[in-house]
KEKEBA-985290 format. One record per residue (C-alpha): chain; residue number from 0; x, y, z. Coordinates in pm, 1 decimal, m for minus. Layout:
// residues N
  chain  resi         u         v         w
      A   NUM         X         Y         Z
...
//
This chain:
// residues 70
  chain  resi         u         v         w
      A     0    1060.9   m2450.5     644.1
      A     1    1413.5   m2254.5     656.8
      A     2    1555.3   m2009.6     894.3
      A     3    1805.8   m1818.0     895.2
      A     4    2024.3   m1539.5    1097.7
      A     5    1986.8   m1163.3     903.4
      A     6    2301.6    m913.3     885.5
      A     7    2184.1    m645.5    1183.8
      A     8    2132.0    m417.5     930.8
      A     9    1910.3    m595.5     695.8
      A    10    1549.7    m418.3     649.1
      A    11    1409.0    m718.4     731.5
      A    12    1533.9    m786.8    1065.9
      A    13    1253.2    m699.8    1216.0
      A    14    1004.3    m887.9     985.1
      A    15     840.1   m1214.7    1002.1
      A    16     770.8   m1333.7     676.6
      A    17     619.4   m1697.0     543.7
      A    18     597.2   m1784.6     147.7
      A    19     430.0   m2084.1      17.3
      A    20     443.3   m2192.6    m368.8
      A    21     270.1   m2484.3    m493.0
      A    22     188.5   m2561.2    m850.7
      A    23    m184.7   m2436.9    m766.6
      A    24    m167.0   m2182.4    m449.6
      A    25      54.7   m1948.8    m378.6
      A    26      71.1   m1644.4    m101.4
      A    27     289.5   m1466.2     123.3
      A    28     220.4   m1319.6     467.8
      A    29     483.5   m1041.3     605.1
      A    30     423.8    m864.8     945.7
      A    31     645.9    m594.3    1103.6
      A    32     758.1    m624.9    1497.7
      A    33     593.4    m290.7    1614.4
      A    34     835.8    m250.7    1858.0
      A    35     640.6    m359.4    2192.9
      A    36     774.0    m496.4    2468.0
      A    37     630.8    m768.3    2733.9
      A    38     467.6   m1090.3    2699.7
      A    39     443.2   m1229.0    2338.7
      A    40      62.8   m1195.0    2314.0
      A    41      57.3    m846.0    2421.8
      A    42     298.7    m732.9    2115.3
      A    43     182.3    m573.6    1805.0
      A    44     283.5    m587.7    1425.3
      A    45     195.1    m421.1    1125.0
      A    46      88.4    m748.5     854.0
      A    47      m2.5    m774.3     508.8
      A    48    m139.6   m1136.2     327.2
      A    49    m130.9   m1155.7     m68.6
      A    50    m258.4   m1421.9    m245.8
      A    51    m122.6   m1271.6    m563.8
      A    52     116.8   m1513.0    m711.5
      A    53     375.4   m1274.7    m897.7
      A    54     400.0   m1092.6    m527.9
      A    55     470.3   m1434.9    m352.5
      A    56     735.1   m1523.1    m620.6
      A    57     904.4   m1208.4    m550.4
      A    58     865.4   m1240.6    m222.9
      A    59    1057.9   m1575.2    m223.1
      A    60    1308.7   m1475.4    m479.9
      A    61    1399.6   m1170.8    m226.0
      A    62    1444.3   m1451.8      41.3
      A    63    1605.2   m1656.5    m104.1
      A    64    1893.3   m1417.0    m223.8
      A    65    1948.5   m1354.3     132.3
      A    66    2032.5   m1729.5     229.3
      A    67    2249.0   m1745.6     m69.2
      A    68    2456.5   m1437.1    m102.3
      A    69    2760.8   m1461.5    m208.7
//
């Protein structure tokens, strides 16, 4: 697991998103902070799940280039 702190302008700022790739699964989860406000299990987001390995990969390469931008 990695974290790390987005530009405040990044399009993803407001996204929570989770990749795993393993030599036999792969998938990728991505949900959108619907702007709510209040306790945590009150909030809503907009989600999407793929189990479609070409979509995770991409997924993780798009990641990935933001941890190591130049």
């Amino acid at each position: 697991m990695r974290g790390i702190s987005l530009d405040p302008t990044d399009p993803l700022i407001n996204e929570w998103v989770v990749v795993v790739i393993g030599s036999h699964f792969a998938a990728g989860f991505a949900a959108r902070d619907l702007g709510d406000t209040g306790p945590d299990m009150d909030r809503r987001f907009a989600y999407s799940m793929t189990y479609n390995r070409d979509a995770a990969v991409r997924m993780a390469k798009s990641l990935l280039s933001r941890m190591y931008a130049p």
